[in-house]
C-alpha positions, 0 to 999 in steps of 0.5 A: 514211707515215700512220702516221708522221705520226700518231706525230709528231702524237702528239709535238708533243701530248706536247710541247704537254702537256708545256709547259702543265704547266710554265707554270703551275709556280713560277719556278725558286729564283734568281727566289724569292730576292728573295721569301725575303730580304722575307720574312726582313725582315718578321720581323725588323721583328715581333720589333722591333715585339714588343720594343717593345710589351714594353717598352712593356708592362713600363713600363706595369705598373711605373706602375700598381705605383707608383700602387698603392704610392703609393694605398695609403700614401694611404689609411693616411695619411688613415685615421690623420689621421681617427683623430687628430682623432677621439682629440683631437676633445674637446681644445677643450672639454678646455682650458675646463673645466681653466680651470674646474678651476683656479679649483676648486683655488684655492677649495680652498686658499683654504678650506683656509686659512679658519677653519669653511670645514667643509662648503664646502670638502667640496662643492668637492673633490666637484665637483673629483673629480668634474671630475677623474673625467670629464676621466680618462674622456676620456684627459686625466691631469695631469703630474707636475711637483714634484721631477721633472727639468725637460722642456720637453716637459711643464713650462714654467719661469716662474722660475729660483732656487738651491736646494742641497739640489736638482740643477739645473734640477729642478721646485721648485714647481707654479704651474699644473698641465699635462695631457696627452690620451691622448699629446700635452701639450694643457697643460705644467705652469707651473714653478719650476726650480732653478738654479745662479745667485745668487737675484734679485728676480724669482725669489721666488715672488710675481713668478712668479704675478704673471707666469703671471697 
């Protein structure tokens, strides 16, 4: 009878062990259900999170490439505008000695046409060369104008007269020499044009200076 009683005493430990042991186990798959389906949720709204910031990201480098684009074409624009007034910096100081010059060409012809002019006129085309020297150092050349084509890029046209023996609208005469500086007319050439029309009073020549002064 003792022994009976130990062997169930024995039993209700095991069960009791036994019972310990699978309190503190998980609870069964239905009850984990709940927990996966969270789970799956959360990783879906990561990834939407992750796209989003892609996006955001991708957006982000496409500006800084256009303002890098748009820095850079800044740069070469300013860069070219310094370089442009530094080439035509002189063109001011240029323009007030072609007006100096002028008058030195006048001298010469007037001298040209005076009896024993002889050493006077030799003195003025000195400082006219030497004129001419220095402005061609500093990238100023005259315009060819006299039996050329008119071009109203370079030649300014005071007068228009008939002439047959000459195309239309080709430069007959110079009234005043123009001037570029390196590429650019700081001076178009004031001009007599041929033209096809009838001769008038204000074609003559004398009118023409007259104006041009």
């Amino acid at each position: 009878m003792a022994q009976k009683t130990q062997t169930n005493d024995q039993a209700e430990a095991a069960d009791k062990a036994i019972g310990e042991h699978f309190a503190g186990q998980p609870a069964s798959d239905s009850a984990n259900e709940p927990d996966a389906a969270a789970s799956g949720d959360a990783v879906l709204e990561d990834l939407s999170e992750l796209q989003k910031k892609a996006s955001e990201r991708d957006e982000f480098l496409g500006l800084l490439q256009h303002l890098r684009a748009d820095y850079a074409n800044y740069q070469k624009r300013v860069q070219k505008e310094i370089e442009s007034t530094r080439r035509y910096a002189s063109q001011g100081l240029i323009l007030d000695l072609l007006a100096g010059l002028d008058n030195l060409e006048r001298a010469m012809q007037a001298a040209d046409s005076t009896a024993n002019s002889g050493g006077l006129l030799d003195g003025i085309r000195l400082v006219h060369q030497q004129l001419l020297a220095a402005l061609t150092r500093h990238g100023v050349q005259p315009i060819t104008a006299e039996g050329k084509p008119f071009d109203p890029t370079f030649h300014e046209a005071l007068v228009e007269q008939p002439c047959p023996d000459k195309p239309e609208r080709t430069v007959l005469q110079e009234y005043q020499k123009g001037y570029t500086l390196h590429d650019r007319v700081i001076r178009p050439a004031k001009v007599v044009v041929s033209s096809a029309g009838p001769v008038t009073a204000d074609d003559t020549p004398s009118s023409a200076e007259s104006n041009s002064n």
